[in-house]
C-alpha positions in Angstrom: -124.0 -50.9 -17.6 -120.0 -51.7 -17.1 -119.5 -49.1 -20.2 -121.1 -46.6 -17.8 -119.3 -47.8 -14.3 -116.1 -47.1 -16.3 -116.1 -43.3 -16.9 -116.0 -42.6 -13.1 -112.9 -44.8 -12.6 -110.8 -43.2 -15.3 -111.2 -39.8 -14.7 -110.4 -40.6 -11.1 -106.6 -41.8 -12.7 -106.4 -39.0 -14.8 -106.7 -36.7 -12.0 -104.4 -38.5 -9.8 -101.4 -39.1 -12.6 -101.9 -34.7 -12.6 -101.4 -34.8 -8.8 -98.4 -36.8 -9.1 -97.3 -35.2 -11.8 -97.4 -32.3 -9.6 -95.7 -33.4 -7.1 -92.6 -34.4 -8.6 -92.2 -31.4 -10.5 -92.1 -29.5 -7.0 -89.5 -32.1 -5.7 -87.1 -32.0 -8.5 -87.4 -27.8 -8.0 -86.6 -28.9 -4.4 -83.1 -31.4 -5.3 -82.0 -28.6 -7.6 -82.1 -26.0 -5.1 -80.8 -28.3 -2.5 -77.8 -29.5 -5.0 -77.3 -25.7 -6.5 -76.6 -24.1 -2.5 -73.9 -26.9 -1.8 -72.2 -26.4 -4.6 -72.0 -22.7 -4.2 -69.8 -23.6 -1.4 -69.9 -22.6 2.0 -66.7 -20.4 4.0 -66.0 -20.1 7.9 -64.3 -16.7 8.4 -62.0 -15.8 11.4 -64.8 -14.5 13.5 -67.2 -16.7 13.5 -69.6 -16.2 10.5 -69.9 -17.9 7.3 -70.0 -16.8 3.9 -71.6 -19.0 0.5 -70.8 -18.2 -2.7 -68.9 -19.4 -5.5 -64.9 -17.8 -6.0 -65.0 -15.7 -9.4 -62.3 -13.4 -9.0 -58.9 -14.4 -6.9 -55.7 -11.9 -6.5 -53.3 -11.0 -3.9 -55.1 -8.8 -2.0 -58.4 -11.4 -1.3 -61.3 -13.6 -3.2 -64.7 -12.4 -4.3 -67.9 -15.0 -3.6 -71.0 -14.7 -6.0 -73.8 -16.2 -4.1 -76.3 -18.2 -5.5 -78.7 -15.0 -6.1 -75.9 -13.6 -8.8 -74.6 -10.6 -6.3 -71.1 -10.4 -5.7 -69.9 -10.0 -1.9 -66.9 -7.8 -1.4 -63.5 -9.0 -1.6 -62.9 -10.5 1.5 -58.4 -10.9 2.5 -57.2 -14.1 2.6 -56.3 -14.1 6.3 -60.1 -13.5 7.7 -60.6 -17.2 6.5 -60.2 -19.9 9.1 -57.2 -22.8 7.7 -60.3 -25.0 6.5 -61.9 -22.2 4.7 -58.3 -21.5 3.3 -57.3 -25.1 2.1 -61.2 -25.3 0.7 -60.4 -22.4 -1.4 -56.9 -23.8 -2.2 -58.7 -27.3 -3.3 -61.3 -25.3 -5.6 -58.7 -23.0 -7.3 -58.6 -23.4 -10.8 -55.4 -22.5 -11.8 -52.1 -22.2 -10.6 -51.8 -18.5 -10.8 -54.5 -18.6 -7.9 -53.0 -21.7 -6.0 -49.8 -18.9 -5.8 -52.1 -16.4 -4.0 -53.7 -19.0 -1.7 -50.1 -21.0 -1.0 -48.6 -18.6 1.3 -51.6 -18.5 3.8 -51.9 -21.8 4.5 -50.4 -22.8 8.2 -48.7 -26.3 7.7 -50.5 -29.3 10.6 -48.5 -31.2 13.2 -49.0 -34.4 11.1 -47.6 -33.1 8.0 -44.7 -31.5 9.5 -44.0 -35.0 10.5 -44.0 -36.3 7.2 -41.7 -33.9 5.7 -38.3 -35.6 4.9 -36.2 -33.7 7.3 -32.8 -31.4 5.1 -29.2 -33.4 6.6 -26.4 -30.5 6.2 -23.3 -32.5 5.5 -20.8 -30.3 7.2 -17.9 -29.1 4.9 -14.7 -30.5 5.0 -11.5 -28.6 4.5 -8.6 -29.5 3.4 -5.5 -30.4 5.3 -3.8 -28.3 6.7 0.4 -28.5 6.6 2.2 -29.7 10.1 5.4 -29.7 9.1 7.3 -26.1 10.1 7.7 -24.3 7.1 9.4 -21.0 8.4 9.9 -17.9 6.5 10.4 -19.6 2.9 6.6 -20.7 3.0 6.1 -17.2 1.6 7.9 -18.4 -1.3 5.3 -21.0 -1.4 2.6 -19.2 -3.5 2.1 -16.9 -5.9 0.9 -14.2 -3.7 4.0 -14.4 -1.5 6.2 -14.2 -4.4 3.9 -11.1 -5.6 4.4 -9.0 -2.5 7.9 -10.0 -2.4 8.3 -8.2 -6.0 6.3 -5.3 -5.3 8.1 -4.7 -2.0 11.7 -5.1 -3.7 10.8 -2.9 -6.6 10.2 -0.1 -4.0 13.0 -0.4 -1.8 15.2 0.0 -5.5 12.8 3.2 -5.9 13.0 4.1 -2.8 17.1 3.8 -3.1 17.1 5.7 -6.5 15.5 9.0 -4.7 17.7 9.0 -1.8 20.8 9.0 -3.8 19.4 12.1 -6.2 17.9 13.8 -3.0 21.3 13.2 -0.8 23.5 13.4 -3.9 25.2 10.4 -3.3 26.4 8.0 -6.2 23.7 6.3 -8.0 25.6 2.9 -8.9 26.2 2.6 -5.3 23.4 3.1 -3.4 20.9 0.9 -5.9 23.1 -1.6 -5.7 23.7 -1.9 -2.6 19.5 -1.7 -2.5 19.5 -4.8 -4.9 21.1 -7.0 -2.4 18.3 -9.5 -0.8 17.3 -9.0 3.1 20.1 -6.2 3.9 19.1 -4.2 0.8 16.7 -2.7 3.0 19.4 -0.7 5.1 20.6 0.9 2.2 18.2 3.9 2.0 18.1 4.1 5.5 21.6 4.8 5.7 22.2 7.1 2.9 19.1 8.9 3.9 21.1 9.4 7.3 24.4 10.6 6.2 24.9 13.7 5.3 24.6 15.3 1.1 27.1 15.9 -1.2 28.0 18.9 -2.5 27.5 19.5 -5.8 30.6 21.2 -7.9 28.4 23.4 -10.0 26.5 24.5 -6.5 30.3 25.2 -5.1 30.9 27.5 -8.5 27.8 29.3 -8.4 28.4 29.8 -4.8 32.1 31.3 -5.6 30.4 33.6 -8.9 27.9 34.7 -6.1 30.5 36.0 -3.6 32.6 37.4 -6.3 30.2 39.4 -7.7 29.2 40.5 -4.5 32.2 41.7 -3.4 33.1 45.1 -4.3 36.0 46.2 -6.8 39.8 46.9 -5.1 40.8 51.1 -4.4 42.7 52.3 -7.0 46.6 51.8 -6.4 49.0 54.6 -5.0 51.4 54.2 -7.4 48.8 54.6 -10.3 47.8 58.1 -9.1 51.3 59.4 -9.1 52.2 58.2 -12.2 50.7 61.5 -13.9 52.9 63.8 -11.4 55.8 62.0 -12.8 54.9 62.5 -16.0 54.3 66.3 -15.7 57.9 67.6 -16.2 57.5 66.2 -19.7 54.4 67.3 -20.6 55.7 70.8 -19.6 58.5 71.3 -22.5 57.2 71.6 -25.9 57.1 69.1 -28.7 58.9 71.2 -30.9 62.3 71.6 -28.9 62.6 67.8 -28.6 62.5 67.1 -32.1 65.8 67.3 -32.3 66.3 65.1 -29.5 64.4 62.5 -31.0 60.9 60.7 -31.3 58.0 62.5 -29.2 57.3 60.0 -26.2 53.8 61.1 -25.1 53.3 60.7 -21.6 51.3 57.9 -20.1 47.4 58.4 -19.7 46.4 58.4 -16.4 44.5 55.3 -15.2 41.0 56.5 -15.3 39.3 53.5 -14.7 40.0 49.9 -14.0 40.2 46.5 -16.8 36.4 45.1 -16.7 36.3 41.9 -14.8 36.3 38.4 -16.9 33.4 37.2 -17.1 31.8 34.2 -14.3 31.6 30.4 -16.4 27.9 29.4 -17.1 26.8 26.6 -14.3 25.7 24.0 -16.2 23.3 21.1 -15.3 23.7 17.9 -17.8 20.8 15.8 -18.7 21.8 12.6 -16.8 23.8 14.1 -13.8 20.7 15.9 -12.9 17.1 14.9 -13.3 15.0 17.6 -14.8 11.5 18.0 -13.1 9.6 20.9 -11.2 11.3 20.3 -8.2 14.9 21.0 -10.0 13.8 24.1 -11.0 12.4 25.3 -8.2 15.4 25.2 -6.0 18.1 25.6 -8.4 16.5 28.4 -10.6 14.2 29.5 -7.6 15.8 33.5 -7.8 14.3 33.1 -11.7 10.8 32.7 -10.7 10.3 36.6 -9.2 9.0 39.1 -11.4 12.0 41.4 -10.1 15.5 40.1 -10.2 17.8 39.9 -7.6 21.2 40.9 -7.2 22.9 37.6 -8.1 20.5 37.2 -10.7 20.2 41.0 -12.2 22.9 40.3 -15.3 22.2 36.7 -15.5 20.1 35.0 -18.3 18.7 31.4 -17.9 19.9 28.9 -21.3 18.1 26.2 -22.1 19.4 23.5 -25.1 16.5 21.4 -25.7 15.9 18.8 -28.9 13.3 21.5 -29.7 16.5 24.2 -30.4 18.2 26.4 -27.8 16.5 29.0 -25.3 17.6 32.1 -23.9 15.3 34.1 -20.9 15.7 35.8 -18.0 12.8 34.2 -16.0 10.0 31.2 -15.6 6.7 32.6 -16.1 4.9 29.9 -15.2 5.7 25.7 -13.9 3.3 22.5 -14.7 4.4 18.6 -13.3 5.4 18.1 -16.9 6.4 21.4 -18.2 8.0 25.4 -18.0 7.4 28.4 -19.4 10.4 31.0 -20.6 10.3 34.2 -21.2 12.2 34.9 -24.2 13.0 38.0 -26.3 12.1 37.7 -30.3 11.8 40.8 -32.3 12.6 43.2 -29.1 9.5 41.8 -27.4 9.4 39.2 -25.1 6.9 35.7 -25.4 6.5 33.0 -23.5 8.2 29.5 -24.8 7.1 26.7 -23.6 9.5 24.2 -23.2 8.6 20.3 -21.6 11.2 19.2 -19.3 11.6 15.6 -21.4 13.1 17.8 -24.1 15.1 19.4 -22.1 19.0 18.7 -22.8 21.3 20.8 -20.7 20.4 24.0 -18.4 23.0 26.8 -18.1 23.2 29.7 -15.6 25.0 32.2 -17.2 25.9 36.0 -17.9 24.2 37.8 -20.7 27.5 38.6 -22.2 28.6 35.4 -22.4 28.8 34.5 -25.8 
C-alpha cells in the first residue's frame, strides 16, 4: 500500500526539479543579456541621441561602435560626442596611440582648472648698467668699437691713396697726413679740393702735340738767291779755269729743308703711375679708334712688360685686369695680350724712334 502511494509523489518532484530547471536556464539567458548590453557601452552624442556599441576602430578623424548585434555603425567625429561621452571613450581607450586622438577634445572643468598648479614667470633680470660718464673712449671699450674704429681708419688711408693718384699730389704726403688720428680725416677732403698737378710727361706730350701741329717755316730769301749768285760761275767753262786752279762747283740750291728731330717717347714708369683700365683709357684714349688721329698718325704705343717688349699702334680690346695690342709679326698684324700686372713701363713714341 505505501509502495503504491509513493509513485505519485515522485513523479510530482521529477516534474517540478524540470520546471525549475527551466526556469533558471531562462534567467541566466536573461543576466547575460542584461550584463552583455552594459558592457557594450552606451554614448550621448551632441544632439540628443545615444549610440551603444563597443569602440573597435579609433583614428583622428572619429570612432566606430560595434553594437551588440556584430554591425558596425559609421564612424562617428569626435566632436558630436557630449564631454561625458568624450572622457567615457578616453577612460575605455586601450592604448595610448588612441588616448592621443581622444586628448585634444576634451574641454578641461572649473574644478580642475583649480587644481592646476598655476606657471610663476620669474621676470629676467639684466645686468647693470654703467653710471659713471664714460664719453667718447667707451668706444674703445669693446671689441666692436675697436672693429669699426679699424675698418673706418683703413678707409680713410684708402680713401687718401686715390685722391693723391687722381689729384696727382704726393703720395707720402697725403697718406700720412691721412694716418694721423681724428684730423686724418681732413686730409682727403682737402686734397680732393685743391686743385691737380700737372704731370711733366702730360706737359711734354702737350709740347710734341703743338709742335707737330704747327706747320714747317717758308723757305728763307737768302736761300733762293743763292743760285743767282752762283750763275756767273756756272756760266764759264771748266776747262778755262783749269789753269786757274781747282774746279769749285757751285752750291746746290736748297731744294728742301733738314727733316725735323725726332719728338722723345713719353714714358709712364711702373710706380709713378698705376697701370689699370682707367690709365689707359685717358692717357692712350686717341689709341683706342680704329682710325688714327693726327697726333697719333706716326705714333706707335711700347709696351716693356716681364713677358718681353711690345710694339702696336692700337688697343683692340680692354678687360678690368687686362689689354689687348695690336702688334705686327711676319707683316701681319695679331692681337697680344698683355695683363696690366706685367706691365713694366708704357712709352708714347714715334715709329722711327729707334
Amino acid at each position: 500500500m505505501s509502495l503504491i502511494m509513493s509513485f505519485p509523489c515522485q513523479g510530482r518532484f521529477v516534474m517540478q526539479h524540470r520546471y525549475m530547471q527551466r526556469v533558471g536556464l531562462i534567467l541566466f539567458c536573461l543576466i547575460a543579456f542584461v550584463s552583455l548590453t552594459s558592457a557594450a557601452g552606451s554614448y550621448t552624442l551632441t544632439d540628443g541621441t545615444k549610440v551603444a556599441g563597443d569602440p573597435v576602430s579609433e583614428n583622428e578623424n572619429g570612432v566606430v561602435l560595434q553594437t551588440a548585434d556584430g554591425t558596425d555603425l559609421e564612424r562617428i567625429p569626435y566632436d558630436k560626442f557630449t564631454q561625458e561621452s568624450v572622457r567615457d571613450l578616453l577612460a575605455g581607450a586601450k592604448s595610448a596611440r588612441e588616448k592621443a586622438f581622444i586628448d585634444p577634445f576634451i574641454e578641461e572643468l572649473p574644478q580642475e582648472r583649480a587644481q592646476r598648479k598655476e606657471i610663476i614667470v620669474k621676470p629676467i633680470e639684466t645686468p647693470p648698467r654703467p653710471t659713471a660718464h664714460l664719453g667718447l673712449m667707451a668706444i674703445f671699450a669693446s671689441p666692436v668699437g675697436l672693429t669699426i674704429l679699424l675698418v673706418l681708419y683703413g678707409a680713410n688711408l684708402f680713401a687718401a691713396f686715390e685722391v693723391a693718384l687722381y689729384r696727382r699730389q704726393p703720395l707720402l704726403t697725403v697718406c700720412g697726413l691721412a694716418a694721423v688720428p681724428l684730423f686724418g680725416v681732413l686730409s682727403p677732403i682737402i686734397f680732393l679740393a685743391m686743385p691737380g698737378r700737372q704731370d711733366p710727361n702730360e706737359a711734354v706730350e702737350e709740347q710734341q702735340i703743338r709742335f707737330r701741329a704747327t706747320p714747317p717755316p717758308a723757305p728763307d730769301t737768302a736761300v733762293s738767291s743763292e743760285p743767282a749768285a752762283a750763275a756767273p760761275l756756272e756760266s764759264q767753262p771748266i776747262a778755262a779755269l783749269r789753269g786757274v786752279g781747282t774746279v769749285r762747283q757751285p752750291a746746290a740750291p736748297v731744294a728742301q729743308e733738314t727733316a725735323p728731330a725726332l719728338p722723345e717717347p713719353i714714358v709712364f714708369r711702373r710706380g709713378e703711375f698705376s697701370f689699370n683700365r682707367r690709365f689707359f683709357e685717358t692717357k692712350l684714349a686717341g689709341f683706342f679708334r680704329l682710325v688714327p688721329g693726327e697726333a697719333e698718325r706716326d705714333m706707335v704705343i711700347f709696351i716693356k712688360s716681364g713677358r718681353g717688349d711690345f710694339t702696336g699702334r692700337r688697343i683692340t680690346r680692354i678687360t678690368p685686369s687686362e689689354f689687348y695690342l695690336q702688334i705686327f709679326h711676319d707683316n701681319a698684324t695679331a692681337d697680344e695680350m698683355i695683363p696690366f700686372v706685367d706691365v713694366l713701363e708704357v712709352q708714347i713714341r714715334h715709329k722711327d724712334f729707334v
